[in-house]
C-alpha positions as CSV (number, residue, x, y, z in Angstrom):
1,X,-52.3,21.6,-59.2
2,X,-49.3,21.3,-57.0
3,X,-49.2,17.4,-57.5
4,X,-50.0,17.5,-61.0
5,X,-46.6,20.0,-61.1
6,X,-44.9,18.0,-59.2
7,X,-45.6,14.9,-61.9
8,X,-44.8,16.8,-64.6
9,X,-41.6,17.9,-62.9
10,X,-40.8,14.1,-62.4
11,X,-41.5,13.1,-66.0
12,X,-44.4,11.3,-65.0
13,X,-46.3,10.6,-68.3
14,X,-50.0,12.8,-69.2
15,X,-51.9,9.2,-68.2
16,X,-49.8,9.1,-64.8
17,X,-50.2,12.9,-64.0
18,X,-54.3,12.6,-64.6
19,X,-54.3,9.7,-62.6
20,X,-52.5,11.3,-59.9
21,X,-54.3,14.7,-59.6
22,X,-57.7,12.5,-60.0
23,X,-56.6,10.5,-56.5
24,X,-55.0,13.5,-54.6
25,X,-58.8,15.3,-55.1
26,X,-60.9,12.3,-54.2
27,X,-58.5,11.5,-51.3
28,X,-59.1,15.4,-50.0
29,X,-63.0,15.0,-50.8
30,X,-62.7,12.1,-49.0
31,X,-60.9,13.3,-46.2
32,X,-62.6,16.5,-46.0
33,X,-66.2,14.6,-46.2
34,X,-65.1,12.1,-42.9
35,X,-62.7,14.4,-40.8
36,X,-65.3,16.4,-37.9
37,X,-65.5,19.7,-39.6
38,X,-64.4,21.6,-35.7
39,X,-61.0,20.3,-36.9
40,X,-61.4,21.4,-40.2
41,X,-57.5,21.1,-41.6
42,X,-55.4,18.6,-43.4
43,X,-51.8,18.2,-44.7
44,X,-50.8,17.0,-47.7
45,X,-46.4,16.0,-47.9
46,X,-44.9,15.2,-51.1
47,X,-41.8,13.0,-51.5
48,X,-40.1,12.1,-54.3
49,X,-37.3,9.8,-55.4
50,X,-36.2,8.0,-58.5
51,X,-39.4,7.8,-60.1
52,X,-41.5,7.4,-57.2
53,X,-43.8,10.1,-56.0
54,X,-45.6,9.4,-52.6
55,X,-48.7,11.7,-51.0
56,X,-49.4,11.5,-47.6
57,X,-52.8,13.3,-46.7
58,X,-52.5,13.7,-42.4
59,X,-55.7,14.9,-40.8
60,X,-56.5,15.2,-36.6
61,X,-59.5,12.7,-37.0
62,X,-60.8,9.3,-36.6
63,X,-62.2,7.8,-39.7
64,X,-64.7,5.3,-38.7
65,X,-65.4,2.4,-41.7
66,X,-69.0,1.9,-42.5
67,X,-68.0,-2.0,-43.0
68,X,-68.2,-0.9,-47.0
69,X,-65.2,0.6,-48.7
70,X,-66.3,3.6,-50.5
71,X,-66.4,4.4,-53.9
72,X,-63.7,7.1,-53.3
73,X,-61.5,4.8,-51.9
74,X,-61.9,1.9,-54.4
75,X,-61.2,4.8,-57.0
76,X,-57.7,5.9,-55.6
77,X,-56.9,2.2,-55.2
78,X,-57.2,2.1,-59.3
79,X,-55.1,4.9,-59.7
80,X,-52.5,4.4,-57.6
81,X,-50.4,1.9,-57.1
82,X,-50.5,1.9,-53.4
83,X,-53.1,3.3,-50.7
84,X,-52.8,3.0,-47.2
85,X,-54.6,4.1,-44.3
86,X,-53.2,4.3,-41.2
87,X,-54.1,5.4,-37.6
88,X,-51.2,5.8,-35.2
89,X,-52.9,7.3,-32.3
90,X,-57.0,7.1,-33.1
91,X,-56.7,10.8,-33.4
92,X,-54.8,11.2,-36.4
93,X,-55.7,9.8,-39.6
94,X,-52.9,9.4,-42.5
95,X,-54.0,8.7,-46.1
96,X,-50.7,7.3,-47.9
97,X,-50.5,7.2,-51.8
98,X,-47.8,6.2,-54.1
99,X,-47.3,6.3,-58.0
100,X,-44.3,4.7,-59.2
101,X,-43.1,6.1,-62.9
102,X,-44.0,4.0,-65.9
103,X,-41.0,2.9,-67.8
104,X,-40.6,4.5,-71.3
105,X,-41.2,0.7,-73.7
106,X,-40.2,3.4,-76.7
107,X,-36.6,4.5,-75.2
108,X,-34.6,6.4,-77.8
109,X,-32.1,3.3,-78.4
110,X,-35.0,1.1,-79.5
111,X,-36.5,3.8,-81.7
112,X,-33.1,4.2,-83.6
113,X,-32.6,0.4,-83.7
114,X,-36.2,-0.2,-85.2
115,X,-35.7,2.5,-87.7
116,X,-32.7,0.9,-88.6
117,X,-35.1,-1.9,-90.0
118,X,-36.8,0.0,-92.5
């Protein structure tokens, strides 16, 4: 809910905000699913700036790949427009996401000059 807020706050269009709160679950489901349940927490940061909204998901875990990439992954990968995921210290596992804002092809100017036509 809080990045699906966040979206809406950033003018991020109903396509863009689906897509987004359909990747921050999967990439808690998937982080939640791989991290060693003892450590049992994760952190989710939200940036934003001029039409770009980035989610880091930080967890104390190491992630180990079956040799496969998993579905969950491959899905976030279609929804956003950037995944990375990064290991600093083989304790800590960082899922990055980021969504840049589609630009607006119906912009107020080119409504008024197409109506202009009729």
């Amino acid at each position: 809910m809080t990045a699906s807020s966040i979206a809406n706050r950033m003018d991020f269009d109903i396509e863009e905000i689906e897509d987004i709160k359909s990747a921050v679950s999967e990439a808690c489901a998937y982080v939640i699913k791989k991290a060693p349940p003892r450590l049992g927490g994760f952190k989710l940061t939200f940036t934003m700036q001029d039409g770009l909204m980035e989610i880091r998901i930080s967890c104390e875990a190491k992630i180990v790949s079956s040799g496969e990439e998993e579905i969950s992954i491959r899905m976030i990968k279609a929804l956003m427009d950037v995944l990375a995921i990064e290991s600093p210290d083989n304790r800590r596992v960082d899922l990055l996401m980021r969504k840049r804002k589609k630009r607006n092809e119906f912009s107020s100017e080119a409504y008024v000059g197409a109506g202009a036509l009729i």
